[in-house]
PDB file as gemmi writes it, atoms N, CA and C in Angstrom:
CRYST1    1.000    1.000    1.000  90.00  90.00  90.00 P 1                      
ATOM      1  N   UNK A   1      79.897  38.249 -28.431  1.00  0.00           N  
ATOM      2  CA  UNK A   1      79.262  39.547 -28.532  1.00  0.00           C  
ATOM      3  C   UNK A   1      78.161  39.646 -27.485  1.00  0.00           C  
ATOM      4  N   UNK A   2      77.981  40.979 -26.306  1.00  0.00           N  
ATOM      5  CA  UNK A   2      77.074  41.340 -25.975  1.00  0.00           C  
ATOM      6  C   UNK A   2      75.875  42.098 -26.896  1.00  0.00           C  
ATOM      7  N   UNK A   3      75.034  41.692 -26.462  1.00  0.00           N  
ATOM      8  CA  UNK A   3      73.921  42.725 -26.944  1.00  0.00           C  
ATOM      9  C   UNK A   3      72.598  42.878 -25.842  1.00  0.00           C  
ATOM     10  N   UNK A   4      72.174  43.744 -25.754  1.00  0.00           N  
ATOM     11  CA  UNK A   4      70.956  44.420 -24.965  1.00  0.00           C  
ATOM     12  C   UNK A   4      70.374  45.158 -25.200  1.00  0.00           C  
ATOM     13  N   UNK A   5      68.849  45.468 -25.016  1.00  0.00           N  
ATOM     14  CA  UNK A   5      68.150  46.643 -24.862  1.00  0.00           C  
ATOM     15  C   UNK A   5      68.032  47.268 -23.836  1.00  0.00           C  
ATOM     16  N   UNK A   6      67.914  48.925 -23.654  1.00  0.00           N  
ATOM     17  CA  UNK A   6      68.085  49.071 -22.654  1.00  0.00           C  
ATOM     18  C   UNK A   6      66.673  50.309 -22.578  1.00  0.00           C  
ATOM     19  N   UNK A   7      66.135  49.965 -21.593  1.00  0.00           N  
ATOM     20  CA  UNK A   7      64.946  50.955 -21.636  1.00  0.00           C  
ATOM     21  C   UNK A   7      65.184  51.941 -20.574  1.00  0.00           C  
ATOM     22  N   UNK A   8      64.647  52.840 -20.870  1.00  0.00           N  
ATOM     23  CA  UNK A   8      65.268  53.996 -20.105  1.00  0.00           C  
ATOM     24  C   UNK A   8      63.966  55.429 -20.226  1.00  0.00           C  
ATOM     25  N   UNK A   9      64.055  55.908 -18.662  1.00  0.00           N  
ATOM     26  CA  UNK A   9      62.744  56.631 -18.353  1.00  0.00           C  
ATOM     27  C   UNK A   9      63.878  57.941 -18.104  1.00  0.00           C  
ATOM     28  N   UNK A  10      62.700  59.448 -18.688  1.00  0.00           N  
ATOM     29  CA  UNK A  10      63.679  60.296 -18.203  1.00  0.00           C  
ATOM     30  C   UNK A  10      62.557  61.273 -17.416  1.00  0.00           C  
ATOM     31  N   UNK A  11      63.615  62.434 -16.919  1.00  0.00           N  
ATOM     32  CA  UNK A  11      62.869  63.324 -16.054  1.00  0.00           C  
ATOM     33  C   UNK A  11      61.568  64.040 -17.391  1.00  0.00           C  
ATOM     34  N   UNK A  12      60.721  65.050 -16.988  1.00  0.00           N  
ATOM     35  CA  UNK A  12      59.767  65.255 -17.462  1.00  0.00           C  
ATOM     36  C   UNK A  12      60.595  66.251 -18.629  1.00  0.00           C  
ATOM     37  N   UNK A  13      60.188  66.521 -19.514  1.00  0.00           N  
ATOM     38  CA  UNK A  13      60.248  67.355 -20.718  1.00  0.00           C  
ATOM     39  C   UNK A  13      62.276  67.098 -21.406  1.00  0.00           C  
ATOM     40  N   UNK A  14      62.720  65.665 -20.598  1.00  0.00           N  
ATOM     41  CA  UNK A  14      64.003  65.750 -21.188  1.00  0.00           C  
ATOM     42  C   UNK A  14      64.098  64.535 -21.830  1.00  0.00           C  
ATOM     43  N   UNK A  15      63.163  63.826 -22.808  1.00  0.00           N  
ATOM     44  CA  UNK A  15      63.294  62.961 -23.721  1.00  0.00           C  
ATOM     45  C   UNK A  15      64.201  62.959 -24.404  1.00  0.00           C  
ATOM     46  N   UNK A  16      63.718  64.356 -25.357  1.00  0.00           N  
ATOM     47  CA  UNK A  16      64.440  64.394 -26.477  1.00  0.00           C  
ATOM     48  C   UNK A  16      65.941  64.808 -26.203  1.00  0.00           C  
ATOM     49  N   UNK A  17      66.532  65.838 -25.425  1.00  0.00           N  
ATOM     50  CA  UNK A  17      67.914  65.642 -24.995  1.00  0.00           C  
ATOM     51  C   UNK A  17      68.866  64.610 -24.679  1.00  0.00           C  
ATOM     52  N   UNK A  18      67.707  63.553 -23.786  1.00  0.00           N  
ATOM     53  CA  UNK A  18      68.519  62.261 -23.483  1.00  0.00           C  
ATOM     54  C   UNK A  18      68.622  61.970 -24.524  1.00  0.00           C  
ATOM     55  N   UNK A  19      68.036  61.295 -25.495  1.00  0.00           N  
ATOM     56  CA  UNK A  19      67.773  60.513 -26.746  1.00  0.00           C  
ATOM     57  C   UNK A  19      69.376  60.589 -27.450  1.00  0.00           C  
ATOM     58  N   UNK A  20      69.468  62.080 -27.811  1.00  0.00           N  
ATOM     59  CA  UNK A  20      70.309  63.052 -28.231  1.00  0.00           C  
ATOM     60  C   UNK A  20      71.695  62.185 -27.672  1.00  0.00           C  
ATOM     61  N   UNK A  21      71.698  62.373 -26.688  1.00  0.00           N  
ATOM     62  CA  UNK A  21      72.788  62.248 -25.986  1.00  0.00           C  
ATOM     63  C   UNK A  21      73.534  60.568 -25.627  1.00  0.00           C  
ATOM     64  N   UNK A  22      72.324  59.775 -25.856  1.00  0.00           N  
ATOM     65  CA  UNK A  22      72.848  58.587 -25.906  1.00  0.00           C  
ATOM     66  C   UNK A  22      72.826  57.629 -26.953  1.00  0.00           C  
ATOM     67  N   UNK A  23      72.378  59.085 -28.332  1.00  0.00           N  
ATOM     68  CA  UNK A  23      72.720  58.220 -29.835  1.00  0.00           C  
ATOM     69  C   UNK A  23      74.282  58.585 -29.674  1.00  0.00           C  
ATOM     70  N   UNK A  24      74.900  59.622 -28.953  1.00  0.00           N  
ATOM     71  CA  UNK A  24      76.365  59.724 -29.296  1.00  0.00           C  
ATOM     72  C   UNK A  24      77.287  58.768 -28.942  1.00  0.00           C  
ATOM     73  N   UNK A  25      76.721  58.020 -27.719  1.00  0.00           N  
ATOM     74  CA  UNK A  25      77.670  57.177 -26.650  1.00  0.00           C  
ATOM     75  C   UNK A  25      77.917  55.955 -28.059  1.00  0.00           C  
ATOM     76  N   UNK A  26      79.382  55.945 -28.153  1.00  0.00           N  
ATOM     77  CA  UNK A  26      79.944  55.181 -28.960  1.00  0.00           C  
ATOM     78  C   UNK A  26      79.287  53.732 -29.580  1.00  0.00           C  
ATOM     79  N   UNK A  27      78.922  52.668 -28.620  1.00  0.00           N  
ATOM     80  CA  UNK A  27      78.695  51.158 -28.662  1.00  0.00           C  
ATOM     81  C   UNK A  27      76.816  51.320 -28.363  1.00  0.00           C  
ATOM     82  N   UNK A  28      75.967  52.411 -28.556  1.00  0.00           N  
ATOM     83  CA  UNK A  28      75.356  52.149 -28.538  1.00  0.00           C  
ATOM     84  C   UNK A  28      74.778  51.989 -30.171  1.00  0.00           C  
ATOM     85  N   UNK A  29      73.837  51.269 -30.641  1.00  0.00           N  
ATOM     86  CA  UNK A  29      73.608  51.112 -32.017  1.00  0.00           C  
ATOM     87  C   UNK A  29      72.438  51.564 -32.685  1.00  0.00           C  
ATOM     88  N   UNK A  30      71.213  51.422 -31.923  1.00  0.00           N  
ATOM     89  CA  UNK A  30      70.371  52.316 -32.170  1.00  0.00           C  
ATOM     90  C   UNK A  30      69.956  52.951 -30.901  1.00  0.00           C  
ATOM     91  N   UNK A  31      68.430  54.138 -30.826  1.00  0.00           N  
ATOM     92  CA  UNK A  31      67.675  54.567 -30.033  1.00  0.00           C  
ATOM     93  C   UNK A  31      66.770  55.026 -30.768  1.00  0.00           C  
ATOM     94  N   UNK A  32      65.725  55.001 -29.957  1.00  0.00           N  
ATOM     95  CA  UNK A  32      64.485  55.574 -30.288  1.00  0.00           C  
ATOM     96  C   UNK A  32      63.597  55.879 -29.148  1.00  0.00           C  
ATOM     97  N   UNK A  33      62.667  57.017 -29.241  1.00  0.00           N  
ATOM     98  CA  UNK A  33      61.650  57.379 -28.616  1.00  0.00           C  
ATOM     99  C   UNK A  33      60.657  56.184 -28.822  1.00  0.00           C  
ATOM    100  N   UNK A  34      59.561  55.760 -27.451  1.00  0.00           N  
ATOM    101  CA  UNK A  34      58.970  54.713 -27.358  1.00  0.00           C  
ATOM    102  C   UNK A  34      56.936  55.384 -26.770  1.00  0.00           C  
ATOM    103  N   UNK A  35      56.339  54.886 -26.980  1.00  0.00           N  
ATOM    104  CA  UNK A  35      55.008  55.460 -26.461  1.00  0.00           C  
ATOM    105  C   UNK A  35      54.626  54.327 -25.577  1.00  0.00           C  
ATOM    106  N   UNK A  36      54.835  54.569 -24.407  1.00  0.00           N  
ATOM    107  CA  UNK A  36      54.180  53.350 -22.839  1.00  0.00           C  
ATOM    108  C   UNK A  36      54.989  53.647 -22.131  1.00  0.00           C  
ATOM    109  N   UNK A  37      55.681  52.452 -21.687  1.00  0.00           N  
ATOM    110  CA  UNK A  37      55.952  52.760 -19.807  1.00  0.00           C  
ATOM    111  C   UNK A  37      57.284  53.142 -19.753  1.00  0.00           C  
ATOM    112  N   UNK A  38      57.979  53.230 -20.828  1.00  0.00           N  
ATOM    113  CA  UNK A  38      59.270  53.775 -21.017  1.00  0.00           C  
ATOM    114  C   UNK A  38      59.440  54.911 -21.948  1.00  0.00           C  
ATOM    115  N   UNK A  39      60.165  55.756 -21.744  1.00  0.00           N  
ATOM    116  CA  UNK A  39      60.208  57.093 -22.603  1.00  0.00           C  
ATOM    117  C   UNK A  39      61.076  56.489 -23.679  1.00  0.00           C  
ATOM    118  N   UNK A  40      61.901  55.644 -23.907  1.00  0.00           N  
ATOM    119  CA  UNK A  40      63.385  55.420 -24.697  1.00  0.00           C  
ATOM    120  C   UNK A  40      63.503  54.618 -24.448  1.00  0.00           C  
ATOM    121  N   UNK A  41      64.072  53.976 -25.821  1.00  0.00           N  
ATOM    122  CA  UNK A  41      65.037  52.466 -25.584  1.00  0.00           C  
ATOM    123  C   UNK A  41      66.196  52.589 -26.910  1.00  0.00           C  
ATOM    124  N   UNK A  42      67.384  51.915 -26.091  1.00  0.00           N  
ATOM    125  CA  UNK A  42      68.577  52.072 -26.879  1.00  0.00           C  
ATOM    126  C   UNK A  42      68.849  50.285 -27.238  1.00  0.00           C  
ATOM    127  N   UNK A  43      70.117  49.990 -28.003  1.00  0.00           N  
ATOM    128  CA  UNK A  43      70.244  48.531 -28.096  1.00  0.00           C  
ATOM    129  C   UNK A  43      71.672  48.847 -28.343  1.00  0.00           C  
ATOM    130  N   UNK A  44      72.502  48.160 -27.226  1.00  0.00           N  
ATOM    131  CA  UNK A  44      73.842  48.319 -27.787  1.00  0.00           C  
ATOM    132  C   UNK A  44      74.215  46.735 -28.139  1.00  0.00           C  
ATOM    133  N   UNK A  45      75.095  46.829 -28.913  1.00  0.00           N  
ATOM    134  CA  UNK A  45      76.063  45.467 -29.097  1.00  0.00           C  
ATOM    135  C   UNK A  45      77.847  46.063 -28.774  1.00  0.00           C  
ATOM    136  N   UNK A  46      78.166  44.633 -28.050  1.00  0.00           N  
ATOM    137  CA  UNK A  46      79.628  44.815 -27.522  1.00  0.00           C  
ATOM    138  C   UNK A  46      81.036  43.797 -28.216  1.00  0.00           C  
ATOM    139  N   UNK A  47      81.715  43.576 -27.753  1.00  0.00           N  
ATOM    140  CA  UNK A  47      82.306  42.663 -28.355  1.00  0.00           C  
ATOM    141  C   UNK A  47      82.783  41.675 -27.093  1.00  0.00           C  
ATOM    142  N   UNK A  48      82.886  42.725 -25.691  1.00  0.00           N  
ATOM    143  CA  UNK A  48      83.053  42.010 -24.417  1.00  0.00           C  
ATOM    144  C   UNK A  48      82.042  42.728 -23.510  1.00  0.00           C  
ATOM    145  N   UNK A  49      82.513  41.329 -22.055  1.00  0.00           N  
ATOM    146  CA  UNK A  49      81.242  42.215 -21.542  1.00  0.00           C  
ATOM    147  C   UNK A  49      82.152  43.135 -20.694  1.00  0.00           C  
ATOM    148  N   UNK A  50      83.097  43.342 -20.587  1.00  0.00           N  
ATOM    149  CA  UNK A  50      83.320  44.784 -19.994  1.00  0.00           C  
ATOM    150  C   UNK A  50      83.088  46.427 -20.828  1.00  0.00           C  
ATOM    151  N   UNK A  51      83.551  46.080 -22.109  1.00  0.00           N  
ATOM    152  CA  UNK A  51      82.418  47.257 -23.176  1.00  0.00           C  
ATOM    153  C   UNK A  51      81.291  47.515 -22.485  1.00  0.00           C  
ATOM    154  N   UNK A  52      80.475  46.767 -22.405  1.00  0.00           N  
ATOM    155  CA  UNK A  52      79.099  46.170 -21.897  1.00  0.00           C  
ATOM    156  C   UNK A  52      78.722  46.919 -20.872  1.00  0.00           C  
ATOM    157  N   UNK A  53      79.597  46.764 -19.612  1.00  0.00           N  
ATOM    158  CA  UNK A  53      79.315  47.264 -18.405  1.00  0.00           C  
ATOM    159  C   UNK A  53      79.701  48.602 -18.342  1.00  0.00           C  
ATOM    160  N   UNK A  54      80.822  49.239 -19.375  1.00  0.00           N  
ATOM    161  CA  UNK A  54      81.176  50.692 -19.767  1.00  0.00           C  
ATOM    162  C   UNK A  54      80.079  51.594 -20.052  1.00  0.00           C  
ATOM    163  N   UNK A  55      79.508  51.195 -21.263  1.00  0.00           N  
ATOM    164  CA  UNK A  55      78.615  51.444 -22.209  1.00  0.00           C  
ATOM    165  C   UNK A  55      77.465  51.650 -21.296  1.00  0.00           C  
ATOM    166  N   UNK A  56      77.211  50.884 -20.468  1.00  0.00           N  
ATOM    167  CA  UNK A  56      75.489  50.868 -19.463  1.00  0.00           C  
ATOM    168  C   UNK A  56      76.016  51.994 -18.632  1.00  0.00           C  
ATOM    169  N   UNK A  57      77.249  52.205 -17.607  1.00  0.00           N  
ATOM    170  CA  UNK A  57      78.044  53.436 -17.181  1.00  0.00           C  
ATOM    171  C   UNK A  57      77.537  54.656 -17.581  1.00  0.00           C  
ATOM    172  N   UNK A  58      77.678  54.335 -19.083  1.00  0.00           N  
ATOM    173  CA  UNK A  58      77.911  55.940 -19.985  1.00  0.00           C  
ATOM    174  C   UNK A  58      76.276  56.239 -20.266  1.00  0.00           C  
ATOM    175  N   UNK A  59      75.537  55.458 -19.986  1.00  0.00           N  
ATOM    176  CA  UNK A  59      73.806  55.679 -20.382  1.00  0.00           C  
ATOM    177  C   UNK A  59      73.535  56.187 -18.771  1.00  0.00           C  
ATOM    178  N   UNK A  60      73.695  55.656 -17.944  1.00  0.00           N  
ATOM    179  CA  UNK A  60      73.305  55.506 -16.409  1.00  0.00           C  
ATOM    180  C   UNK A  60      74.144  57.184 -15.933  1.00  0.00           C  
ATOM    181  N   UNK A  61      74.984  57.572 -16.606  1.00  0.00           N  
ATOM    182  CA  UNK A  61      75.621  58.869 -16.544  1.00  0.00           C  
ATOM    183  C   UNK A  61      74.869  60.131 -17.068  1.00  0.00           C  
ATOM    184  N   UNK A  62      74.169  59.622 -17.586  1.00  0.00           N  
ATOM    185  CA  UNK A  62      73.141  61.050 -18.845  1.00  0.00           C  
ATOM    186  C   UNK A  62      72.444  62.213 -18.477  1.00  0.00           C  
ATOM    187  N   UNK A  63      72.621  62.995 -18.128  1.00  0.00           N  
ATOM    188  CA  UNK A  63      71.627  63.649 -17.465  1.00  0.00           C  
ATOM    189  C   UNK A  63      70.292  64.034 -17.685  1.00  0.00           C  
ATOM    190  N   UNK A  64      69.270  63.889 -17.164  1.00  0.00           N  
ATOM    191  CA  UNK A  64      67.644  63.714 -17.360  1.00  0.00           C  
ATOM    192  C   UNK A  64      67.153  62.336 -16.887  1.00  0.00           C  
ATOM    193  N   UNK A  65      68.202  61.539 -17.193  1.00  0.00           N  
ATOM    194  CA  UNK A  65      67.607  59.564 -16.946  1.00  0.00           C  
ATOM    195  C   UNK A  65      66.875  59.417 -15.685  1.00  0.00           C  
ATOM    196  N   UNK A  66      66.348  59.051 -15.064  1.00  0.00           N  
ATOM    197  CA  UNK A  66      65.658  58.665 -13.646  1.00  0.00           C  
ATOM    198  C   UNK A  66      65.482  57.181 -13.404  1.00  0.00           C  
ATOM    199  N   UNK A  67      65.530  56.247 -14.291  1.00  0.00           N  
ATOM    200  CA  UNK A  67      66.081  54.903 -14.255  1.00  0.00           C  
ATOM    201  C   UNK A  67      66.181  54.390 -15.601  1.00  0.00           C  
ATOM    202  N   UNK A  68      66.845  53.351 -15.411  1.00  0.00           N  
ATOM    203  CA  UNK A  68      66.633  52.542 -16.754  1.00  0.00           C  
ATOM    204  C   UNK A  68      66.630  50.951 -16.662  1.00  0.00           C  
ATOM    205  N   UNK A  69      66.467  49.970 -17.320  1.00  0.00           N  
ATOM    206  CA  UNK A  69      66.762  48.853 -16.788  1.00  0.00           C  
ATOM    207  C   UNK A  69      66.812  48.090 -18.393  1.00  0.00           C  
ATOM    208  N   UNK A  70      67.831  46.819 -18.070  1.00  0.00           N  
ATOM    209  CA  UNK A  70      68.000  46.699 -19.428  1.00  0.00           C  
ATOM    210  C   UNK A  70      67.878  44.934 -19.505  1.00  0.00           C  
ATOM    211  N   UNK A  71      67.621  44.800 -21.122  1.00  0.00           N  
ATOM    212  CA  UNK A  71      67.696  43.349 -21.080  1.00  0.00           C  
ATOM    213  C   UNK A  71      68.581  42.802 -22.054  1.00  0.00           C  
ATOM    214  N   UNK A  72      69.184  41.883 -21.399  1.00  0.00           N  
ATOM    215  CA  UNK A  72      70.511  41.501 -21.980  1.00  0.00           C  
ATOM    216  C   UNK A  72      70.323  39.807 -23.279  1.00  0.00           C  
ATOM    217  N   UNK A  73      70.431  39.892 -24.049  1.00  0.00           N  
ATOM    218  CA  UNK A  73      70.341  38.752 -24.833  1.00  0.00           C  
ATOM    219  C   UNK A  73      71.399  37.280 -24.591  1.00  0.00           C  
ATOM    220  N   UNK A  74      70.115  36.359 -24.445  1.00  0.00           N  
ATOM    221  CA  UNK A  74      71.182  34.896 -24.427  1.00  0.00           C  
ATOM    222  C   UNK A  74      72.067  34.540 -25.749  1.00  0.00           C  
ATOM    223  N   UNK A  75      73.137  34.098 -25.294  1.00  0.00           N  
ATOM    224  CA  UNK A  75      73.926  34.127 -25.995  1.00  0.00           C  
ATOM    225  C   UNK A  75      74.109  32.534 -27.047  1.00  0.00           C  
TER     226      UNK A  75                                                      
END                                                                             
C-alpha cells in the first residue's frame, strides 16, 4: 500500500472549490482546509504505486492549485 500526504496551495479565493473537488477524486481519503503555509492537505492511500502516480495526476489537474508537494510514507 501507498500512502501520502499531499499539501497543496491554491490560487487566491479558490480554497474552498479545490477542497471540493479533490474530496471527489476517488483514492483520495481524506482533505481538509489547513491554517499556515499550505491552504490544503489531502492523504491518499493506494494499493499500487501506479494508483499513486494517477491519483497525484488527478490532484495536480484541479483547477485553482498553484503547487502542491507531497509526502510519501515509508513503507
Amino acid at each position: 500500500m501507498t500512502m501520502a500526504f499531499v499539501m497543496i496551495n491554491t490560487l487566491s479565493d479558490q480554497t474552498e472549490p479545490v477542497l471540493e473537488k479533490v474530496k471527489e477524486i476517488k483514492l483520495v481519503k481524506e482533505a481538509h482546509m489547513l491554517d499556515g503555509d499550505y491552504n490544503l492537505i489531502a492523504v491518499i492511500k493506494t494499493e499500487t504505486e501506479a494508483d499513486f502516480l494517477l491519483t497525484l495526476g488527478h490532484i495536480r489537474k484541479v483547477k485553482g492549485i498553484s503547487s502542491i508537494i507531497f509526502l510519501e510514507t515509508m513503507k
